[in-house]
C-alpha positions in Angstrom: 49.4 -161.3 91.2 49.8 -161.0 94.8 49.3 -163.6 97.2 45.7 -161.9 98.7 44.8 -162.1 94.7 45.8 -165.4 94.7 43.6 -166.2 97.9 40.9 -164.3 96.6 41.0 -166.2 93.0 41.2 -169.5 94.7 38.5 -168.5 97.0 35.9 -167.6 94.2 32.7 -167.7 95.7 33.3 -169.3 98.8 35.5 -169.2 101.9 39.2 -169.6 103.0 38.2 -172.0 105.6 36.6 -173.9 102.2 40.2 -173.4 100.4 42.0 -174.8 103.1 39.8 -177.9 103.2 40.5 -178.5 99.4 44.3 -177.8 99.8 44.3 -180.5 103.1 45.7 -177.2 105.4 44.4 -175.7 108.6 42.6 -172.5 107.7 45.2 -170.5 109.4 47.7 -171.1 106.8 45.7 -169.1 104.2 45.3 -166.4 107.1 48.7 -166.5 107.8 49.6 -166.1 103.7 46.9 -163.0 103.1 48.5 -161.5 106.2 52.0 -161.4 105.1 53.3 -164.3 107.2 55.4 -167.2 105.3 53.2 -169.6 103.3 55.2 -173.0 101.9 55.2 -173.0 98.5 53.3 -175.9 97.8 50.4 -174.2 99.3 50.9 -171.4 96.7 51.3 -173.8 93.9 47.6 -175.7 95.3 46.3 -172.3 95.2 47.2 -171.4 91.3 45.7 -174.7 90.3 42.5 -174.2 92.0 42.6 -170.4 90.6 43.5 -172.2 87.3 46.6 -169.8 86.9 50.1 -170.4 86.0 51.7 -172.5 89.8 55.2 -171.5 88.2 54.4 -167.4 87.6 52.5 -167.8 91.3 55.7 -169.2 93.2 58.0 -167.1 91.8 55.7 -163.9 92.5 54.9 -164.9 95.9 59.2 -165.9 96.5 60.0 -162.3 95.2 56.9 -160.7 97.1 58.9 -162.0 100.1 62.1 -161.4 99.3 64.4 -159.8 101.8 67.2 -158.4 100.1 67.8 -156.3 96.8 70.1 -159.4 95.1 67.3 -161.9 95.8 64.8 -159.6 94.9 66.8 -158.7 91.5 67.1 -162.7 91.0 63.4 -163.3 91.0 62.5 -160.7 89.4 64.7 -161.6 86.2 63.1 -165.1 86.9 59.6 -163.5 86.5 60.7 -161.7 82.8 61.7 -165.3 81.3 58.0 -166.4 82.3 
């Protein structure tokens, strides 16, 4: 799942200024995420609980989404097939 997925799970029916209220962020942090800009982790792991998904899966998707080279890219995705 990719992190706009994520937003839009967490979202369901109502807004990312809503979402960030719940998760105790400013709103630009969920901008900032859905636009490709860094997002702390624990944010992603609020998100999955509000979206009722796996926090672990979501992390480690969202770490290798952002990865920057081809080892750490390798190392999550190996991460990702023991999930």
């Amino acid at each position: 799942m990719t992190i706009e997925q994520l937003i839009a799970k967490a979202c369901g029916n109502g807004s990312q200024a809503a979402l960030a209220r719940e998760i105790g962020v400013h709103p630009s942090v969920i901008t900032q995420a859905k636009t490709g800009k860094a997002c702390p982790p624990w944010v992603v792991v609020r998100m999955a609980e509000i979206a009722r998904v796996d926090p672990v899966r979501a992390v480690v998707e969202y770490l290798e989404s952002s990865a920057s080279g081809e080892d750490e890219i390798a190392t999550w995705k190996r991460l990702l097939r023991t999930l």
